[in-house]
Biopython code that builds the backbone (N, CA, C, O; Angstrom):
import numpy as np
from Bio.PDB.StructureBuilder import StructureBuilder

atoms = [
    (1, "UNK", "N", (-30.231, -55.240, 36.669)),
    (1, "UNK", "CA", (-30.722, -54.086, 37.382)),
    (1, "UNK", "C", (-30.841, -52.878, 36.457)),
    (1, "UNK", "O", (-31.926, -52.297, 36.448)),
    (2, "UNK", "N", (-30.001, -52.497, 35.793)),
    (2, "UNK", "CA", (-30.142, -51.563, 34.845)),
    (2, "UNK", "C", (-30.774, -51.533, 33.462)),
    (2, "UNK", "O", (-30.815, -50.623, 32.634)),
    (3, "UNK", "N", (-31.381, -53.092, 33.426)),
    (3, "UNK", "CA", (-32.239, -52.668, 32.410)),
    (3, "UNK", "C", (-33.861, -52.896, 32.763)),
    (3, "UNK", "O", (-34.778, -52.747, 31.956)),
    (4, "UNK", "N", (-33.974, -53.251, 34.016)),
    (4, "UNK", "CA", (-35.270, -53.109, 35.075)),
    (4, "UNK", "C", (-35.351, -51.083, 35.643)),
    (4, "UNK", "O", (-36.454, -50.585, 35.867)),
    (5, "UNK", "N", (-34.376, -50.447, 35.744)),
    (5, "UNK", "CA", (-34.511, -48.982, 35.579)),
    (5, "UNK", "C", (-34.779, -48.483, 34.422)),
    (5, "UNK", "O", (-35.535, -47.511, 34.409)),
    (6, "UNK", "N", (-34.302, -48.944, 33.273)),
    (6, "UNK", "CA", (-34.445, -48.689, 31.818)),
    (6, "UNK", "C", (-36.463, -48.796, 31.654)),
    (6, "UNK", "O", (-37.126, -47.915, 31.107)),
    (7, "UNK", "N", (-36.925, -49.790, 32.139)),
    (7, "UNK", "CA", (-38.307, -50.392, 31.931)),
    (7, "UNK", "C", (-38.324, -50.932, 30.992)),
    (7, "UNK", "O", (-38.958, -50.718, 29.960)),
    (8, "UNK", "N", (-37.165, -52.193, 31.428)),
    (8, "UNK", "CA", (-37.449, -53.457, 30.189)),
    (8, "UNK", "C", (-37.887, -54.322, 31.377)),
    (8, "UNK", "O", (-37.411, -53.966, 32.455)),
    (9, "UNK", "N", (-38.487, -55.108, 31.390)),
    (9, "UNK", "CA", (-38.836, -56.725, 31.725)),
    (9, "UNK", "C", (-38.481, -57.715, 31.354)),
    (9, "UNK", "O", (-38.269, -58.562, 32.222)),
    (10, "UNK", "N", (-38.308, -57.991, 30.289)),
    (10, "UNK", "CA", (-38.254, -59.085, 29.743)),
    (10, "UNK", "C", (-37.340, -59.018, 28.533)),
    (10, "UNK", "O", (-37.536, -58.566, 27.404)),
    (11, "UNK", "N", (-36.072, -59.713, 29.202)),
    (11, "UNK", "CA", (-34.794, -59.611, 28.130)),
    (11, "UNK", "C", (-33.780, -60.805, 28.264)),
    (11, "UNK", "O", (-33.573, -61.318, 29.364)),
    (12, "UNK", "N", (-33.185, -61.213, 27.180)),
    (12, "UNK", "CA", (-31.892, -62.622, 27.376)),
    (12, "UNK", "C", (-31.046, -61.782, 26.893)),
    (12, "UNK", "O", (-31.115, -60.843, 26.100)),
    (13, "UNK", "N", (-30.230, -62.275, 27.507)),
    (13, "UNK", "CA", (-28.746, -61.379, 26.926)),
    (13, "UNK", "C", (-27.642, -62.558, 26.882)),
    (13, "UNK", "O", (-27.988, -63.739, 26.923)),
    (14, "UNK", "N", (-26.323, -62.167, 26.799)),
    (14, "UNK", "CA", (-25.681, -63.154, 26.686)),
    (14, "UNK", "C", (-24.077, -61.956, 26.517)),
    (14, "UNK", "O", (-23.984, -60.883, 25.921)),
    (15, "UNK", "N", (-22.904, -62.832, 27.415)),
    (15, "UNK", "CA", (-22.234, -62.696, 27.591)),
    (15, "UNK", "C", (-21.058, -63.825, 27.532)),
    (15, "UNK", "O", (-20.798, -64.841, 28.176)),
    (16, "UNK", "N", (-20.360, -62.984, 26.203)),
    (16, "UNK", "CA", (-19.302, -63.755, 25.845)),
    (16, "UNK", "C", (-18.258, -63.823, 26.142)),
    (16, "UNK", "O", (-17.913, -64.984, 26.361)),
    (17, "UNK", "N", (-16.907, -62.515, 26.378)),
    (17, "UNK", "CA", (-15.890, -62.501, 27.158)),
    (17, "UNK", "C", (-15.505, -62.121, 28.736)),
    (17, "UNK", "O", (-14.371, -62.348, 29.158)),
    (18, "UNK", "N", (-16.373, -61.621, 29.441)),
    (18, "UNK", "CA", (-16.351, -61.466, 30.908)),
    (18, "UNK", "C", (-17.696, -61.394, 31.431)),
    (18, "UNK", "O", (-18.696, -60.869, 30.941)),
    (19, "UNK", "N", (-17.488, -62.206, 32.842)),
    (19, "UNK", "CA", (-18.742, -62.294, 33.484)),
    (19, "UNK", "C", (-18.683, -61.627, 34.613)),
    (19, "UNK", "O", (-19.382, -61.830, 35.606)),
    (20, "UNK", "N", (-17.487, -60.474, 34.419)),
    (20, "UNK", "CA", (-17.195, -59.201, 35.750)),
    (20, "UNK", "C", (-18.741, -58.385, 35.586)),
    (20, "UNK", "O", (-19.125, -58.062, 34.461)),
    (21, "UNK", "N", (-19.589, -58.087, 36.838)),
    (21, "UNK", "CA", (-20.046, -56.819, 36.559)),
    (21, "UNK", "C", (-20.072, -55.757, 36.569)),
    (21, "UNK", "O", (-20.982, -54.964, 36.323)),
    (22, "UNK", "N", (-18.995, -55.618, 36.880)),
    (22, "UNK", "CA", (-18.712, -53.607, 36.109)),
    (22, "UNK", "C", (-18.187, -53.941, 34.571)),
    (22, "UNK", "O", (-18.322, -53.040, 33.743)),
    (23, "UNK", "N", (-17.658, -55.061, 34.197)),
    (23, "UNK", "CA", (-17.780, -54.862, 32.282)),
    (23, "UNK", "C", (-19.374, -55.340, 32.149)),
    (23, "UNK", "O", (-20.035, -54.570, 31.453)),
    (24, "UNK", "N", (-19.863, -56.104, 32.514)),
    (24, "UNK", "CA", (-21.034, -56.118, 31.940)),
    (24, "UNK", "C", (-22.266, -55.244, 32.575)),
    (24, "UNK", "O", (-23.441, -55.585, 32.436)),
    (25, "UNK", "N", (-21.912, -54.249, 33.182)),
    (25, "UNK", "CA", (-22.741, -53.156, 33.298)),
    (25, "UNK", "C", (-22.414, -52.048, 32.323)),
    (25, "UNK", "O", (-23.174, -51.400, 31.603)),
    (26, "UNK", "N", (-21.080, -51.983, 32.472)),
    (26, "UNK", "CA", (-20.274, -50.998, 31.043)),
    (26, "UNK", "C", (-20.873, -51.163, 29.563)),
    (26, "UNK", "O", (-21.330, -50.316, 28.796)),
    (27, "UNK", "N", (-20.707, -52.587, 29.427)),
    (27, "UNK", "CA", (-21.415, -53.052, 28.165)),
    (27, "UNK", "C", (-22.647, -52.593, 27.964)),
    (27, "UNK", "O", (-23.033, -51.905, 27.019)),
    (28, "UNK", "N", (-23.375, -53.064, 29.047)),
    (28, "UNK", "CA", (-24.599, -52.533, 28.826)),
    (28, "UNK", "C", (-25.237, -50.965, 28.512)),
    (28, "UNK", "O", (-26.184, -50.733, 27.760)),
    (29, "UNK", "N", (-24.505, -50.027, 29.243)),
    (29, "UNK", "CA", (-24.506, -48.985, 29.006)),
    (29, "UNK", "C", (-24.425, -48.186, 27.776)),
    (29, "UNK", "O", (-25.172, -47.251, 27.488)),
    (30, "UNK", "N", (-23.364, -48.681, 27.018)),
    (30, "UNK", "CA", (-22.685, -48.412, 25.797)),
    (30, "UNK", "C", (-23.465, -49.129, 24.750)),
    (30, "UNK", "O", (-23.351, -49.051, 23.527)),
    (31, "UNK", "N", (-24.351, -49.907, 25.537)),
    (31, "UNK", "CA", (-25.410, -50.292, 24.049)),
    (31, "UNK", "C", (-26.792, -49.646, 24.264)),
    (31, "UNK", "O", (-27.787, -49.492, 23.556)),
    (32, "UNK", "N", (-26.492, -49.371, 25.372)),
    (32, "UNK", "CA", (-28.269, -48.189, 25.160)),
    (32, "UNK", "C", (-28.091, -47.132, 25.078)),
    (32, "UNK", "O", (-29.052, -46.378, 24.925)),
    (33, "UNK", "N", (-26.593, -46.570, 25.157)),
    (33, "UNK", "CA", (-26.755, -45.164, 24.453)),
    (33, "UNK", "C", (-26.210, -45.244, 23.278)),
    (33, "UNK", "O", (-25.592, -44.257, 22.881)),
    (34, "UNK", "N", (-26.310, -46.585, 22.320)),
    (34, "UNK", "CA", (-25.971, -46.599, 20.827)),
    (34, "UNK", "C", (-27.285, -46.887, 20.244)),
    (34, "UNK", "O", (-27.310, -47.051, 19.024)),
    (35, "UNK", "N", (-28.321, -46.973, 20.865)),
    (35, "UNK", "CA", (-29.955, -46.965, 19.962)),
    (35, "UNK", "C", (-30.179, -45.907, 19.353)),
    (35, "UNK", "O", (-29.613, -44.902, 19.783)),
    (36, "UNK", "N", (-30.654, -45.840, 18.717)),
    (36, "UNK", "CA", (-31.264, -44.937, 18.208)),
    (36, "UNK", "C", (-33.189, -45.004, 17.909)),
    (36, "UNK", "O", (-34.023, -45.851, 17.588)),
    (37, "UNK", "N", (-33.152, -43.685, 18.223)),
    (37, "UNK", "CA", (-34.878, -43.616, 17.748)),
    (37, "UNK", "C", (-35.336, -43.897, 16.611)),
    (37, "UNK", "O", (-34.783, -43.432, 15.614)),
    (38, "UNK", "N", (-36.687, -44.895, 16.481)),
    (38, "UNK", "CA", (-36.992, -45.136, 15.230)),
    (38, "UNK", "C", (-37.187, -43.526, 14.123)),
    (38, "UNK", "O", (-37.530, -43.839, 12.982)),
    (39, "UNK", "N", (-37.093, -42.673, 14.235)),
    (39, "UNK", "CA", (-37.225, -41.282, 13.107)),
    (39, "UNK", "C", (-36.359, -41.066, 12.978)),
    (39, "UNK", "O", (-36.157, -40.636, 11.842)),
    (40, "UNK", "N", (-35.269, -41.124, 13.774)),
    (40, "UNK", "CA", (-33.793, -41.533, 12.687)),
    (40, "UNK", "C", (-33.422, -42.294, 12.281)),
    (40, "UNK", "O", (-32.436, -42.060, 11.583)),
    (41, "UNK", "N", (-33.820, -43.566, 12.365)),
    (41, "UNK", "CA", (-33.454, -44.490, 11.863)),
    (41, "UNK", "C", (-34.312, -44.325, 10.159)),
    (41, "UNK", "O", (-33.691, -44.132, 9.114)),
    (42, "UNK", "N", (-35.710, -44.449, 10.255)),
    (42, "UNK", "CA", (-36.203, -43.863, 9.154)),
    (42, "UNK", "C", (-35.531, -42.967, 8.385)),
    (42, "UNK", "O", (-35.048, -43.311, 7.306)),
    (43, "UNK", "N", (-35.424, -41.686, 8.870)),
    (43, "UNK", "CA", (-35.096, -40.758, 8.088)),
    (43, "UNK", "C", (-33.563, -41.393, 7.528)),
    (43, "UNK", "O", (-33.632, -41.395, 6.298)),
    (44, "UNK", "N", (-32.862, -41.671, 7.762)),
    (44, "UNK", "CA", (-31.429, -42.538, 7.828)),
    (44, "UNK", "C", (-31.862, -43.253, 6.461)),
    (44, "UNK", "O", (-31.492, -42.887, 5.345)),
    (45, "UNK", "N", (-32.615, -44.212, 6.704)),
    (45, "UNK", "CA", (-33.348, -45.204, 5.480)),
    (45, "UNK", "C", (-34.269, -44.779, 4.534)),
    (45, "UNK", "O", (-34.433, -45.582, 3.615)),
    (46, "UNK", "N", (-34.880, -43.819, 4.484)),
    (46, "UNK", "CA", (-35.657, -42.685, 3.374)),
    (46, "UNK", "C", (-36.987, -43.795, 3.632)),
    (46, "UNK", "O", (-36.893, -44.390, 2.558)),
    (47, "UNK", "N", (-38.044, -44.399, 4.270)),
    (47, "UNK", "CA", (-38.445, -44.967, 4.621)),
    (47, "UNK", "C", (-39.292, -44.315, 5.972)),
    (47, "UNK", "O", (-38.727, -43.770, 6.920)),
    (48, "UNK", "N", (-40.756, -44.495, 5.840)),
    (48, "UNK", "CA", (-41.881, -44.510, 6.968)),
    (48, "UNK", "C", (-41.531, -44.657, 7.898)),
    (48, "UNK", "O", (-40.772, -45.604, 7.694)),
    (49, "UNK", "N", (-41.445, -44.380, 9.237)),
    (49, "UNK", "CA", (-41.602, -45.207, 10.726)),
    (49, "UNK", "C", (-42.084, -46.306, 10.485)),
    (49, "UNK", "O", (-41.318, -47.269, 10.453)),
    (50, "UNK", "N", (-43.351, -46.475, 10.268)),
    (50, "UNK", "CA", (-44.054, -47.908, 10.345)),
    (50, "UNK", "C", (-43.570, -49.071, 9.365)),
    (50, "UNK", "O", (-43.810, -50.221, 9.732)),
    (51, "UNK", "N", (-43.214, -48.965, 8.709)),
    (51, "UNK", "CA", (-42.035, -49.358, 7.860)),
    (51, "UNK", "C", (-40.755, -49.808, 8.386)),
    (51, "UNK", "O", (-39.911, -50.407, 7.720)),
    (52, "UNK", "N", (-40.659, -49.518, 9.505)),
    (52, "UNK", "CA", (-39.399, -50.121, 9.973)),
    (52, "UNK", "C", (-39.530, -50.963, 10.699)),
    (52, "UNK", "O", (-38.463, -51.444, 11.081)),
    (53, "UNK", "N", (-40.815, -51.597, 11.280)),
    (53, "UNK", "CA", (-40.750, -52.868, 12.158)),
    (53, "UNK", "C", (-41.546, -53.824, 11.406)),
    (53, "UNK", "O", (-42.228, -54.753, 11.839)),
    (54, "UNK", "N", (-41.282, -53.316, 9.797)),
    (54, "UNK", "CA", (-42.154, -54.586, 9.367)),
    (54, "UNK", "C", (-40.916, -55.676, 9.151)),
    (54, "UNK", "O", (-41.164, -56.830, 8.803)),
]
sb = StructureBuilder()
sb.init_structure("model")
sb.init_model(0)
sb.init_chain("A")
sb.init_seg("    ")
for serial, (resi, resn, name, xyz) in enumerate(atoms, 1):
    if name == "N":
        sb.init_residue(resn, " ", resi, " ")
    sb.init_atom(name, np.array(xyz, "f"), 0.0, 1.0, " ", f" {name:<3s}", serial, name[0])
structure = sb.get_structure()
């Protein structure tokens, strides 16, 4: 559900130590606010944007 609000569709995931969902909603959470935007990630890597999904 929360990554159908996000506007993903189409995702596998996988869960290794609990199949509770409030940890694996937690989990989930805590990994989409650890992304980062590709222009920091660039700038991070001294490296193009377009350059980063090659």
């Amino acid at each position: 559900m929360i990554m159908e609000l996000a506007g993903i569709k189409d995702i596998l995931t996988k869960s290794i130590r609990s199949n509770n969902a409030i940890s694996v909603a937690h989990a989930t959470m805590d990994a989409l606010q650890r992304l980062k935007n590709p222009e920091k990630v660039s700038k991070n890597r001294g490296k193009e944007k377009e350059m980063i999904w090659q």
